[in-house]
LUMTITI-414993 format. One line per field, with one value per residue (C-alpha): residue number from 1; residue in one letter; chain; x, y, z. Coordinates in steps of 0.5 Angstrom, whole numbers, plus 500, padded with zeros to 3 digits. Example, Ala and Ser with C-alpha at 12.3 -4.5 7.8 and 13.67 -1.06 7.14 Angstrom:
2
num = [1,2] $
residuo = [A,S] $
cadena = [A,A] $
X = [525,527] $
Y = [491,498] $
Z = [516,514] $
# end
This chain:
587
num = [1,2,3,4,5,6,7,8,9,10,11,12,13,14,15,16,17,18,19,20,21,22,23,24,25,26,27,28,29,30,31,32,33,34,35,36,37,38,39,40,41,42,43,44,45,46,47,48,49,50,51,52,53,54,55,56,57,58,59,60,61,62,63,64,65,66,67,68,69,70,71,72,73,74,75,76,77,78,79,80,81,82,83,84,85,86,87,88,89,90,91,92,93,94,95,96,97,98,99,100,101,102,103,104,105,106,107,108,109,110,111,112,113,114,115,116,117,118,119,120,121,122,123,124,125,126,127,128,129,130,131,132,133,134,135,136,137,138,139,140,141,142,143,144,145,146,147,148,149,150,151,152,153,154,155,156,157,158,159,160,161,162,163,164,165,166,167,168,169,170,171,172,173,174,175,176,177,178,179,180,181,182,183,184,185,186,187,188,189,190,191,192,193,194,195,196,197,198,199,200,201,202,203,204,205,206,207,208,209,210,211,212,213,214,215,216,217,218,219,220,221,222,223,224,225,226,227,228,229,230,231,232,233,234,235,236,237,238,239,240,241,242,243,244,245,246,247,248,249,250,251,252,253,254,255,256,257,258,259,260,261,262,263,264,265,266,267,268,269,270,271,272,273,274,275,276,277,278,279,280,281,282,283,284,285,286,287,288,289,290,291,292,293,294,295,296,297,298,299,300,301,302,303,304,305,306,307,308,309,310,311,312,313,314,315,316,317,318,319,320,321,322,323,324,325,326,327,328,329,330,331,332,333,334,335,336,337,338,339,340,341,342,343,344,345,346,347,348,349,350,351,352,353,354,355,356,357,358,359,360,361,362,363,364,365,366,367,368,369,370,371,372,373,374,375,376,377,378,379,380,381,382,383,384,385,386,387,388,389,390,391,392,393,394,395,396,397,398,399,400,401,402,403,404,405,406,407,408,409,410,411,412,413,414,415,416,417,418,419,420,421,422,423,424,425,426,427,428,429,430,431,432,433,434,435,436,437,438,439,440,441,442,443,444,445,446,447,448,449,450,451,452,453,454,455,456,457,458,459,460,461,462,463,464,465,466,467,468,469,470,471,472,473,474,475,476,477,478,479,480,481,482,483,484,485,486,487,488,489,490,491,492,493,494,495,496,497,498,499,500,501,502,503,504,505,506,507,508,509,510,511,512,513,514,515,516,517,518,519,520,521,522,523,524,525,526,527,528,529,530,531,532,533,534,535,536,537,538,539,540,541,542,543,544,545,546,547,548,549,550,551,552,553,554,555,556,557,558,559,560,561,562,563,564,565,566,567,568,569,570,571,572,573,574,575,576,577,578,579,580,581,582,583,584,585,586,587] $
residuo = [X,X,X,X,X,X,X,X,X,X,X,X,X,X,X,X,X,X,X,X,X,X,X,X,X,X,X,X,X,X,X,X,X,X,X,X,X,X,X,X,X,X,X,X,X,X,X,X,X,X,X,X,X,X,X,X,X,X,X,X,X,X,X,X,X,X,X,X,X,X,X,X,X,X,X,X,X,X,X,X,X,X,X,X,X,X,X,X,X,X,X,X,X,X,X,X,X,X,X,X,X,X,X,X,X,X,X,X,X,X,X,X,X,X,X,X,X,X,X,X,X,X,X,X,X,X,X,X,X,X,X,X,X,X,X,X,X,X,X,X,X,X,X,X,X,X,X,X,X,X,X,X,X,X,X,X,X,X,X,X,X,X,X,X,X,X,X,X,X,X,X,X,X,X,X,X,X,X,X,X,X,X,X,X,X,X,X,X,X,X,X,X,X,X,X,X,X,X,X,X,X,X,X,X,X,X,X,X,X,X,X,X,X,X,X,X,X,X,X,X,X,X,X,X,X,X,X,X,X,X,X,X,X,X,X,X,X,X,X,X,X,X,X,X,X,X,X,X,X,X,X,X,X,X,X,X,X,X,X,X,X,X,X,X,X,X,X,X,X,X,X,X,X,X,X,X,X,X,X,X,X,X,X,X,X,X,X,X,X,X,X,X,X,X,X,X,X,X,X,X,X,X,X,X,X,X,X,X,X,X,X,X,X,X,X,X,X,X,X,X,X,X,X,X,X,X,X,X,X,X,X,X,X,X,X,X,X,X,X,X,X,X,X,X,X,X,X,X,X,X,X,X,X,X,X,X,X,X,X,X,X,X,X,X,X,X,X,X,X,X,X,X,X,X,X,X,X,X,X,X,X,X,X,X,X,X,X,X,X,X,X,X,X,X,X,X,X,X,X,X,X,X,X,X,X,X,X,X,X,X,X,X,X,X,X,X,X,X,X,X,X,X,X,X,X,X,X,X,X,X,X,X,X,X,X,X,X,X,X,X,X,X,X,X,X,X,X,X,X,X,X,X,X,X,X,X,X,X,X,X,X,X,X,X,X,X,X,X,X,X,X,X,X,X,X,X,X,X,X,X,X,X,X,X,X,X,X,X,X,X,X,X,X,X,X,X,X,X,X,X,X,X,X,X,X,X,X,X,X,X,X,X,X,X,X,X,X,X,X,X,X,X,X,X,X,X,X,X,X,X,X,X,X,X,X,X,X,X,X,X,X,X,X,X,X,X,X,X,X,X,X,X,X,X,X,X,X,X,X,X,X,X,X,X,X,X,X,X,X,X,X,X,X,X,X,X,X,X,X,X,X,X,X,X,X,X,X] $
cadena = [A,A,A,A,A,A,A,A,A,A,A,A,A,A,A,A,A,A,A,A,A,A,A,A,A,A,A,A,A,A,A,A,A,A,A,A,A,A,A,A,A,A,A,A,A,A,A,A,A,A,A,A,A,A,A,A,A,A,A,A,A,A,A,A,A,A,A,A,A,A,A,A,A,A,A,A,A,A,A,A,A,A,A,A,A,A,A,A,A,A,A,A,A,A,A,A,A,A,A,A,A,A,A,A,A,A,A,A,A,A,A,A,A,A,A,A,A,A,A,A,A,A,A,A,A,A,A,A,A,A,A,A,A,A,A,A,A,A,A,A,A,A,A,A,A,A,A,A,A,A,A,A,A,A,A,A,A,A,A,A,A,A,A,A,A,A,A,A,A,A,A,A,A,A,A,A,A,A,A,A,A,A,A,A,A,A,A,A,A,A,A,A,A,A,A,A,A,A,A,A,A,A,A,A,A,A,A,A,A,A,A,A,A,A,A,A,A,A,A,A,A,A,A,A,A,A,A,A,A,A,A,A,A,A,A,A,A,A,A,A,A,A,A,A,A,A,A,A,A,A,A,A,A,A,A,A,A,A,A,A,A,A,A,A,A,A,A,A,A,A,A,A,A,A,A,A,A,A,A,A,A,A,A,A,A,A,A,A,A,A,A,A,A,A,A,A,A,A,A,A,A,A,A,A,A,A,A,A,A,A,A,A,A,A,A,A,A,A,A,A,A,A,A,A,A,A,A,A,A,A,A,A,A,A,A,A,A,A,A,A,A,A,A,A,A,A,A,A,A,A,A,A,A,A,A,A,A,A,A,A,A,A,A,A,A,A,A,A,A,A,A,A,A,A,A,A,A,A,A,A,A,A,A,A,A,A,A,A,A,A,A,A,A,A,A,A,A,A,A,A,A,A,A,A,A,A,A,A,A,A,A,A,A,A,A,A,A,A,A,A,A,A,A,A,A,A,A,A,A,A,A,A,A,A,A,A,A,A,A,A,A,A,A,A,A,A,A,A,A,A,A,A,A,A,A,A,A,A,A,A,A,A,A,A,A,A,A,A,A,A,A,A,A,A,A,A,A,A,A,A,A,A,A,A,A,A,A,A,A,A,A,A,A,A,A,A,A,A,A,A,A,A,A,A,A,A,A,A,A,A,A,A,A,A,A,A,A,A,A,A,A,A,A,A,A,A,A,A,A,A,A,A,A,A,A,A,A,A,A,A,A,A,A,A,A,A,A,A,A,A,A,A,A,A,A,A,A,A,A,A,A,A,A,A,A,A,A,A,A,A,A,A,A,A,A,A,A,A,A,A,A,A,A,A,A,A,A] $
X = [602,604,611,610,606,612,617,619,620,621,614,612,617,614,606,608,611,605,600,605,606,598,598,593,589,587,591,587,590,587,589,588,588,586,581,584,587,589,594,599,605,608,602,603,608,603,596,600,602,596,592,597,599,591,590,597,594,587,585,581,583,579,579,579,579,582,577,580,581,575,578,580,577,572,567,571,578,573,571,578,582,577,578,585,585,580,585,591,587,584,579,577,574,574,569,570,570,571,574,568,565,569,568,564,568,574,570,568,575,578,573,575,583,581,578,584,589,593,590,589,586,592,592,599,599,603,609,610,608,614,618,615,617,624,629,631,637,635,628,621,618,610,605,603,596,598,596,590,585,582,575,576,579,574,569,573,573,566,565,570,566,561,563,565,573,576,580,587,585,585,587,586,594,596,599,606,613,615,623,622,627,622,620,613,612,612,604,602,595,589,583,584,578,576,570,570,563,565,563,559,558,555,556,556,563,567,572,576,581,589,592,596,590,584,589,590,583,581,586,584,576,577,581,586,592,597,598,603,606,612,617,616,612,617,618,610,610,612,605,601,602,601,594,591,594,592,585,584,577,575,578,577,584,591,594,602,605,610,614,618,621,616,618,621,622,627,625,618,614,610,606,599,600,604,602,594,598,600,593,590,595,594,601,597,590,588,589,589,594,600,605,603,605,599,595,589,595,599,592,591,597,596,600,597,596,599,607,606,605,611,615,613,615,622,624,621,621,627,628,633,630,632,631,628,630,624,627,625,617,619,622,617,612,615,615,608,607,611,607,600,601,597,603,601,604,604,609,609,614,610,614,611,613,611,612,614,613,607,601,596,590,592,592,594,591,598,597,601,601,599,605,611,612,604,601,596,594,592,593,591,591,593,594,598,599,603,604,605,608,615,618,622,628,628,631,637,639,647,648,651,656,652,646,643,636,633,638,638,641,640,634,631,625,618,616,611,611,616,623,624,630,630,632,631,627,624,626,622,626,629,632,626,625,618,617,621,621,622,621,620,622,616,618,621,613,613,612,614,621,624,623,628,633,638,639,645,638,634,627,623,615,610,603,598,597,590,586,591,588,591,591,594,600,602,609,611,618,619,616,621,629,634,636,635,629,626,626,623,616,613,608,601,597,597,604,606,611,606,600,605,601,596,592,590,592,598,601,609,608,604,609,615,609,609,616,618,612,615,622,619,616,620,624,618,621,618,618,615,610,610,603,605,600,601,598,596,593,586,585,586,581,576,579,576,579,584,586,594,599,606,607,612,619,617,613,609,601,594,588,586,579,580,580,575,572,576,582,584,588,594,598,606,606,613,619,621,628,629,635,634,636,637,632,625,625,618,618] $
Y = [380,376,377,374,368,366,367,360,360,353,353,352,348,344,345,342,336,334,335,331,326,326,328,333,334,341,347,348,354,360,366,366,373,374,380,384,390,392,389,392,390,384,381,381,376,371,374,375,367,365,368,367,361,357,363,360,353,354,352,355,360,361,367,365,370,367,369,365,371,376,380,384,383,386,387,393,389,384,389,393,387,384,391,391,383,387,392,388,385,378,375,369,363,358,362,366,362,364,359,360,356,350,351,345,341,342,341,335,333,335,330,326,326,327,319,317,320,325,331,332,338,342,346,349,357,360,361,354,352,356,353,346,347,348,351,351,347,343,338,340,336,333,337,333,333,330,323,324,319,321,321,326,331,330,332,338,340,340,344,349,350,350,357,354,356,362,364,362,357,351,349,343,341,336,330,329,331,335,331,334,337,341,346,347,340,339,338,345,348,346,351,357,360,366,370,375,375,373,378,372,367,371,368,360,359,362,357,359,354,355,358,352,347,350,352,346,343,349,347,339,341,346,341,345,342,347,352,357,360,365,363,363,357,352,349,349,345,338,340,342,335,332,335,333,326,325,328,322,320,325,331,329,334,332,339,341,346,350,356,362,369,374,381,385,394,398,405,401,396,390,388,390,390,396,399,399,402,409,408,408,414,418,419,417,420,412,405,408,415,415,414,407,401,398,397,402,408,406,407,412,415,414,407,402,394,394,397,393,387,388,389,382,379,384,381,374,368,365,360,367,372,379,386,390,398,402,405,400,399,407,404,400,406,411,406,405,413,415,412,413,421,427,432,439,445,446,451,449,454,460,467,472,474,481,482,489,489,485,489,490,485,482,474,468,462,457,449,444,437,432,427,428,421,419,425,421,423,429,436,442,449,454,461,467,473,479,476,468,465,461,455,459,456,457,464,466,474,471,465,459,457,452,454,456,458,466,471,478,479,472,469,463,459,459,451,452,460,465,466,471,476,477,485,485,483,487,483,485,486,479,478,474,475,477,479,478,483,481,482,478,477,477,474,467,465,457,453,459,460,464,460,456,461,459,461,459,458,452,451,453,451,456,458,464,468,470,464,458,454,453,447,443,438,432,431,425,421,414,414,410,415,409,404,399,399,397,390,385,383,377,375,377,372,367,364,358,362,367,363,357,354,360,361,367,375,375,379,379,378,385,389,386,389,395,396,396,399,405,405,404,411,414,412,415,420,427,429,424,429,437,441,446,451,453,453,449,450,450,443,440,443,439,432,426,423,418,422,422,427,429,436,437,437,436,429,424,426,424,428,425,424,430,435,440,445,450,447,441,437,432,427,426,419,418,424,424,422,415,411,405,409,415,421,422,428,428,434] $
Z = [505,499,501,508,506,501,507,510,518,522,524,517,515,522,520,512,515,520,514,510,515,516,522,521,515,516,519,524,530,534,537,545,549,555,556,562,558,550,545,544,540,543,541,534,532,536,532,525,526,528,523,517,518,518,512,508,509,507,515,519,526,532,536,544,550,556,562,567,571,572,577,571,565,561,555,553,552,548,543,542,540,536,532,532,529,524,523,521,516,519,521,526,521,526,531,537,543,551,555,561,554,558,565,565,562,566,572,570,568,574,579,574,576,583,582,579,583,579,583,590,595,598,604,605,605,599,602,605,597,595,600,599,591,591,587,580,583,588,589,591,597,597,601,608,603,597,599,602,600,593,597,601,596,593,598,599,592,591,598,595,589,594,596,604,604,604,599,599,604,599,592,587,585,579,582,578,580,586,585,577,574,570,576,572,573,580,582,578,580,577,581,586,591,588,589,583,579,572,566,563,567,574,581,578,580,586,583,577,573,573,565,564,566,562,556,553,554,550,545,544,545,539,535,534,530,532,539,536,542,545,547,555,554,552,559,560,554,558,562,556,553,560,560,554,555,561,559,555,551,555,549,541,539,541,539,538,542,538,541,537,541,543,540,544,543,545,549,550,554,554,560,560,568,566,561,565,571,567,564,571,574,568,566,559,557,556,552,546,547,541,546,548,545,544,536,539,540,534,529,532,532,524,523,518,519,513,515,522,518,514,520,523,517,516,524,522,527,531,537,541,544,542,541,536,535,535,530,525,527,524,519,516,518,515,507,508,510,504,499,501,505,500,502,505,508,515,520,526,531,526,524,521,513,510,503,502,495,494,493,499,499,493,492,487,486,485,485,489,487,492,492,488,485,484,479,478,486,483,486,490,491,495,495,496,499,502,509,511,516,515,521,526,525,517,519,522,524,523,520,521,517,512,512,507,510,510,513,511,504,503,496,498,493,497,495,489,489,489,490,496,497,506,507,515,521,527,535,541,547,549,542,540,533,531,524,518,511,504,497,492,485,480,475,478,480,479,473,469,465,471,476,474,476,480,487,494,498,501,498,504,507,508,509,507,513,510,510,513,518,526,528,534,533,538,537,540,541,545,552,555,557,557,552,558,559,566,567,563,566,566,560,561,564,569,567,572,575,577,580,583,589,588,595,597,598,592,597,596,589,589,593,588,582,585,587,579,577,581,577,571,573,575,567,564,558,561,553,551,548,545,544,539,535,528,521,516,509,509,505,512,516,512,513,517,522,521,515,514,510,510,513,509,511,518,518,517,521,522,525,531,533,539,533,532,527,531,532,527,531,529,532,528,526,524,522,515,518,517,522,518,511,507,510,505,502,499,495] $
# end
């Protein structure tokens, strides 16, 4: 990743002036995921500039898992996002963190603010808070309980944390603005009533801190130097630098806070609440099925942490929001494929050829290179024989005009063999073709004098009838039908636009959940996925999991954990056919 650490970026050129200026003297940042579902794409740019940016400083990068919200987390979730951190090539040198690490302090704190009267117990309802807020437009109002002696706010926090109110009946807010210009700003939560167990801290609280209010206190007890972020959290920064000010000697860091474009995909999605919900319907066969954005489907898909880094580099960083073609992620994967993939030969839609002039029960042993611009990638064999099979679609009863595939009376050369004349073939009662017939021509085998004999005909894949392996093979194309993809969710987590005066049932924001979950489902791409069965040369039988190769003339492919010593089965990773280029011929 030498490429990208040369690449300078406005947060690096920021990063350098705060060393320079002494602001900081060591790089010190982290990478903050909630454990509520898999990491998937949109991640990335964030994890990648966490990371990279602490590796290319000589600093350190922490790992913190945002458990604010036990509802929906869990040791799962933990352990696949340290896997993929892993899989990109990185790893958390400052240490692993959780910010249940920190409920202790941040209830300190806040008995802290209630005293000093920067927060305040409320009891309004959520919707009288949304109306109390105001509009982007127009000025909030303050709650009828904003000045109520600091005393009794207290009383009450300590009774709430005691578990005495229902939920929604009561929240701690910070006391700052309700006329702010900044709707973020106006008297935000601090702590909501929530009686969920949490997955490491058991029954010890039924009160669980507000995103905006625990993140930076994580921050500025970690020492963190530098809160890279996307882009969504620029108007929250104001907050952010609000707390830890506020916060005092009371936190020993003063972090900075600085925001970049989140990535988005074409023909994708990048909510995890969506994304958990096809999972949890069973359009998807679970997190990690090929088709879903996330890191988990994409190793298992055959993708590398090495072409996803390089896409990361290649979109860079900017202050604007945009969208990415999908077709570049391919792009980058496919570069990567290219140079590493053993070729093979496999025919996924099979008709069989029979030889006429090749004796019966005969064989030969021919060789095949492994990859056509690496010979020291070694080669293969594979053998020979009267009957193979050939893709469907290499033959045509009449042909086209610019086709130069079989068709009665036309030669083409079988790759590393023979070249073969077509004489016929036999159809069953609906036309559909089920036996080709050739002869081949003895002298044109490859590597000799005659094969370089030149012919009209294209060099075609095949396999050997008798000892080919079947296989399964997924095909996949993008899980999204329309360019315009459903409506832009908002960021995971518990961003202030979502919790704002958060008091109980979520039940408008539920139905609106829901209401997009339904036309995202319905835009689902039905043919997201094809099952086809074929054959392959018996070098892939043997392969591990995970192992990938090129099929030639049809794509990029890996073995999915799913195969069996019966049926090896593998997913398409990526086709040959490149948007962002020329196609990749591959031999």
């Amino acid at each position: 990743m030498a490429e990208a650490q040369e690449n300078k970026n406005f947060i690096w050129e920021a990063v350098e002036q705060d060393l320079a200026t002494g602001r900081y003297e060591r790089v010190h940042t982290r990478f903050p995921p909630e454990p509520n579902g898999y990491m998937h794409i949109g991640h990335c740019k964030a994890l990648i500039m966490d990371f990279l940016t602490a590796e290319k400083y000589g600093g350190l990068c922490n790992l913190r898992f945002d458990d604010t919200n036990p509802a929906k987390e869990d040791m799962e979730y933990v352990r696949a996002i340290q896997k993929d951190i892993e899989w990109l090539g990185f790893h958390w040198t400052g240490g692993i963190f959780y910010a249940s690490d920190y409920y202790d302090k941040c209830y300190e704190i806040a008995e802290d603010w209630i005293r000093r009267g920067l927060a305040y117990v409320d009891e309004l309802s959520k919707e009288e808070m949304r109306v109390y807020r105001g509009t982007l437009t127009e000025p909030g109002k303050n709650s009828p309980w904003r000045d109520r002696p600091w005393e009794e706010s207290l009383d009450l926090f300590r009774r709430m944390r005691a578990g005495e109110f229902p939920e929604g009946s009561k929240t701690l807010r910070m006391k700052i603005d309700m006329a702010s210009p900044n709707i973020v700003m106006r008297d935000p939560a601090m702590y909501r009533i929530l009686y969920k167990e949490h997955w490491r801290t058991g029954n010890k609280w039924c009160i669980y801190p507000m995103y905006d209010f625990a993140h930076p206190i994580g921050d500025a007890l970690e020492g963190i130097t530098h809160s890279l972020c996307s882009l969504e959290y620029e108007i929250h920064r104001p907050l952010y630098d609000w707390v830890v000010e506020k916060c005092g000697d009371m936190l020993p860091g003063k972090p900075r806070q600085i925001e970049f474009a989140r990535l988005n995909l074409t023909q994708t999605v990048m909510s995890k609440r969506y994304l958990r919900a096809l999972v949890e319907g069973g359009y998807v066969r679970g997190w990690d099925d090929p088709r879903m954005p996330t890191l988990s489907a994409m190793r298992r898909r055959g993708y590398s942490g090495e072409a996803v880094r390089d896409f990361v580099n290649r979109i860079g960083l900017s202050k604007a929001d945009s969208v990415v073609d999908y077709a570049m992620l391919e792009s980058c994967v496919r570069a990567d494929m290219d140079d590493k993939a053993t070729r093979v030969m496999a025919v996924l839609d099979p008709v069989k050829v029979v030889l006429t002039n090749w004796p019966e029960g005969e064989t030969k042993t021919l060789t095949v290179e492994n990859h056509p611009k690496h010979p020291e990638l070694g080669t293969h064999t594979v053998t020979f024989g009267r009957e193979l099979w050939v893709e469907r679609e290499d033959f045509l009863p009449e042909p086209v005009k610019g086709f130069k595939r079989m068709y009665p009376g036309n030669e083409v050369r079988l790759k590393s063999a023979y070249i073969v004349r077509c004489d016929g073939y036999t159809a069953d009662e609906n036309g559909r073709v089920t036996e080709i017939r050739c002869t081949v021509d003895m002298d044109t085998e490859s590597g000799t004098p005659g094969a370089d004999r030149k012919i009209k005909g294209a060099t075609l894949h095949w396999v050997n009838a008798a000892d080919c392996v079947e296989i399964e093979a997924r095909l996949y194309e993008p899980l999204l039908t329309a360019e315009d993809e459903a409506e832009k969710p908002a960021e995971d987590g518990d961003t202030q636009a979502a919790i704002e005066g958060e008091a109980g049932e979520e039940t408008e924001e539920l139905n609106s959940t829901e209401r997009k979950l339904r036309e995202f489902v319905r835009r689902l791409n039905p043919d997201s996925l094809t099952v086809r069965r074929g054959y392959a040369e018996p070098v892939v039988r043997d392969a591990g999991s995970g192992a990938t190769y090129q099929f030639l003339r049809t794509g990029y492919f890996c073995k999915d954990p799913d195969s069996t010593d019966a049926l090896p089965v593998f997913n398409r990773t990526v086709s040959l056919r490149d948007s962002f280029g020329k196609q990749k011929a591959g031999g």
